[in-house]
Structure formats: C-alpha cells, structure tokens
C-alpha positions as CSV (number, residue, x, y, z in Angstrom):
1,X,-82.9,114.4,116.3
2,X,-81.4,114.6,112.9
3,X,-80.8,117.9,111.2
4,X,-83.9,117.2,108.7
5,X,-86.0,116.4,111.7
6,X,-85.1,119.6,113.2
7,X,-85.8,121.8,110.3
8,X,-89.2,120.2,110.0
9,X,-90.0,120.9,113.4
10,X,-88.9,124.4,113.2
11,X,-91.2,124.7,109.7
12,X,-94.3,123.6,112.1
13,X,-93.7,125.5,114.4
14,X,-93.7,128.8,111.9
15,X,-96.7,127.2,110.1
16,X,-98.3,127.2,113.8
17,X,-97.5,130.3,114.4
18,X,-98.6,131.9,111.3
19,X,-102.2,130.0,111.8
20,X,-102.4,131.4,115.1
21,X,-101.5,135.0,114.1
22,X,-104.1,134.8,111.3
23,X,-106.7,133.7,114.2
24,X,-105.5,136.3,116.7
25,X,-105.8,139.2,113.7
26,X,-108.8,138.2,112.3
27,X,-110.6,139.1,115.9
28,X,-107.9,142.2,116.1
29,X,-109.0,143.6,112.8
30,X,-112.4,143.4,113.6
31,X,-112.3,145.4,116.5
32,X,-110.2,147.5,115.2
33,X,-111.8,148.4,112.2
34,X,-115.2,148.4,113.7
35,X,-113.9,150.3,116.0
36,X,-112.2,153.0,113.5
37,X,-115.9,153.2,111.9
38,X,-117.6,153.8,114.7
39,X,-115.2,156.2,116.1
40,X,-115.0,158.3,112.9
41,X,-118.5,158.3,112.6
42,X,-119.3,159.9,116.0
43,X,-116.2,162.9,115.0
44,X,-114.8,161.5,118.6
45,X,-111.4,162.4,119.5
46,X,-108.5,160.5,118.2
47,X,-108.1,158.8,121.8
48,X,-111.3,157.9,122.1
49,X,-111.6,156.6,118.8
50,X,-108.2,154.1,119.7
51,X,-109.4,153.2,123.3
52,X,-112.8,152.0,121.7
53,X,-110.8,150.2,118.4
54,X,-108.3,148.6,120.9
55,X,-111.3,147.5,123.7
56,X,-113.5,145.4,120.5
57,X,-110.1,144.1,118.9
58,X,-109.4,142.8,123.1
59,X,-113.8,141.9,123.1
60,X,-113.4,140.1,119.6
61,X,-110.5,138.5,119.8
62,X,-111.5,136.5,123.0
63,X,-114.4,135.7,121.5
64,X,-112.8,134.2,118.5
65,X,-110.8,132.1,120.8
66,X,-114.0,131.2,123.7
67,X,-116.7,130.6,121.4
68,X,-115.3,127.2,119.7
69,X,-114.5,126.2,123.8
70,X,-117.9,127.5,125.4
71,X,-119.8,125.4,122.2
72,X,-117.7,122.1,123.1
73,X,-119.4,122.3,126.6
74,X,-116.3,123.8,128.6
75,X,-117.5,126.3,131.5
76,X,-116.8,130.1,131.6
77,X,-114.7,129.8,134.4
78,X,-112.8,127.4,132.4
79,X,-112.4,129.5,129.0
80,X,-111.3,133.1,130.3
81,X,-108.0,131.8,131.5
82,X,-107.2,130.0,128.1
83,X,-108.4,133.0,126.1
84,X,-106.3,135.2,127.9
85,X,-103.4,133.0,127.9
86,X,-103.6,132.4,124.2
87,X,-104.2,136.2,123.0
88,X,-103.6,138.8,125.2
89,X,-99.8,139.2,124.2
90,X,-100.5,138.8,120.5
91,X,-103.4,141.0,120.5
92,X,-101.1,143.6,122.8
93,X,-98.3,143.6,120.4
94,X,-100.8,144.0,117.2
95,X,-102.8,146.8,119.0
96,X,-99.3,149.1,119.7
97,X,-98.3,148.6,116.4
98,X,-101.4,149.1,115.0
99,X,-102.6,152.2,116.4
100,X,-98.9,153.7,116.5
101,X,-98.6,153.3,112.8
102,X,-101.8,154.8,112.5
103,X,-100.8,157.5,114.5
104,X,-97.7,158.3,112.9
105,X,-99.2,158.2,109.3
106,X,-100.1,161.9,108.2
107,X,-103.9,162.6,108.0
108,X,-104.8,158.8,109.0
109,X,-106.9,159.5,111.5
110,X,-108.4,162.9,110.4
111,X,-109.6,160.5,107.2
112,X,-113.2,160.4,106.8
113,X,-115.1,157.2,105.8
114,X,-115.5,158.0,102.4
115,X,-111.9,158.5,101.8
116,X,-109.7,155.9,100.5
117,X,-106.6,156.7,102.4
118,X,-108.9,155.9,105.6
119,X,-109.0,152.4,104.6
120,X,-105.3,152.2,102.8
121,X,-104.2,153.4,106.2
122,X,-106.2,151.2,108.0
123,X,-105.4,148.0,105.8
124,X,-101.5,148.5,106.6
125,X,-101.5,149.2,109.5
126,X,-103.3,146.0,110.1
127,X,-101.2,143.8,108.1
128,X,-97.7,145.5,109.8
129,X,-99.1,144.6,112.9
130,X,-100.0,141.1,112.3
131,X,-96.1,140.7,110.5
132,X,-94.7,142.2,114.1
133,X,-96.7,139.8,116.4
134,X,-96.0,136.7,114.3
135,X,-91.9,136.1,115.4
136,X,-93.4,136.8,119.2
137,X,-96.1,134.2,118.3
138,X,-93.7,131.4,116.9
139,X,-91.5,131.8,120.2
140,X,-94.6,132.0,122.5
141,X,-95.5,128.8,120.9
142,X,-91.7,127.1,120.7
143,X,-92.4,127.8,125.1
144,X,-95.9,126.0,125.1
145,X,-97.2,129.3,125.7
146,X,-99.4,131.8,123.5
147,X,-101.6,130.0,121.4
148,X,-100.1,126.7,122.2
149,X,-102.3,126.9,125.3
150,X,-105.3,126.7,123.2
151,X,-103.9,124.1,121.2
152,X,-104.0,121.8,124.2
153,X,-108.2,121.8,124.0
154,X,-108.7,121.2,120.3
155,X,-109.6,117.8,118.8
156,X,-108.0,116.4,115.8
C-alpha cells in the first residue's frame, strides 16, 4: 500500500466515522432532548430527569439503527444484536458526556423551558458529546467493530 493509498484509507475511515456519529447522535439527541422536556416539564428531580433523557436517547438510538433492518425483512431476533453492537458504546460515551456537562454547567438544569440558556445548554452539550464519541467511533470502526457492524447489512 502506497503512502497515498494509506492516507485515503485513513480519510474514509474518518468520513465513516463521522457518518456514523451523525447517525448515533441524531437518535441520542432525540432522547435526550425529549427527554430534558419532559423531565423539566413534570419539575422531576435532576436524576430522574437524566435517567429518563439517557433511557429515550438508548430507546431512539436503537431504533434509528433497527428500523432500516426490521423494514428490509430481517427478524427481531436478528436486529437487537446488530443495534447493540453498532451503538451502545457511542451512545454510552455521548450520554456521560452529555449529561456531565450538563451537570457541571451552573443553572443548566434548574433552566425552565422558556429560557434560552435551557436550550444553549442543551445544544452544547450535545454537540461536545458527539465531538468526544467520534475518535472512539473511527477506532471502533478501524476494528470492524461499532458501526462497522451495521455496515455489514446495508446495500449499495
């Protein structure tokens, strides 16, 4: 393999990686901001409020990955070891991050829904999370693991 080869290969591999992040946070943010919402909106505790943002960003990020699978005819039993192959660690590492920066951000979870910094909290937190699962990602996928699992099942 020439050094240009290798390079490329390398640049796919990132580009992979930073697809499958996008995927993995789309059904992370989700959950987590649904999650936020509805746990702000009840006045729970801030706990409560994280165990039911990190359970829908778990519940909608599986489902991201099992409903393309479960549509191309592939049986249950089938798709709950891929999805939780593919995700779990990414949606792991994005759900720590997540809610520790929320936590560590004064007044971010005392925020009500009308305030801004609820959702300039929120949207950060997000986005840092997403930037720290991405290098885990790329060398999940460099291993054949990760999303390179569900790679395995898609047509071209």
């Amino acid at each position: 393999m020439t050094t240009h080869e290798h390079h490329r290969g390398m640049d796919a591999t990132w580009t992979f990686a930073l697809s499958a992040t996008l995927h993995c946070l789309t059904g992370c943010a989700i959950g987590e901001v649904l999650g936020m919402i509805i746990g702000t909106a009840l006045g729970w505790s801030e706990g409560a409020t994280i165990a039911l943002a990190i359970g829908l960003a778990f519940f909608f990020g599986y489902s991201l990955t099992s409903l393309p699978l479960l549509r191309a005819g592939m049986a249950l039993g089938a798709v709950i070891p891929i999805a939780l192959a593919t995700d779990t660690v990414s949606i792991a590492i994005m759900e720590f991050v997540d809610n520790a920066i929320l936590l560590a951000i004064p007044g971010a979870m005392e925020a009500g829904l009308t305030e801004a910094g609820f959702y300039a909290a929120l949207t950060a937190a997000v986005i840092i999370a997403g930037a720290a699962a991405l290098p885990v990602n790329r060398w999940l996928i460099a291993r054949g693991k990760g999303h390179a699992v569900m790679h395995r099942y898609h047509t071209h």
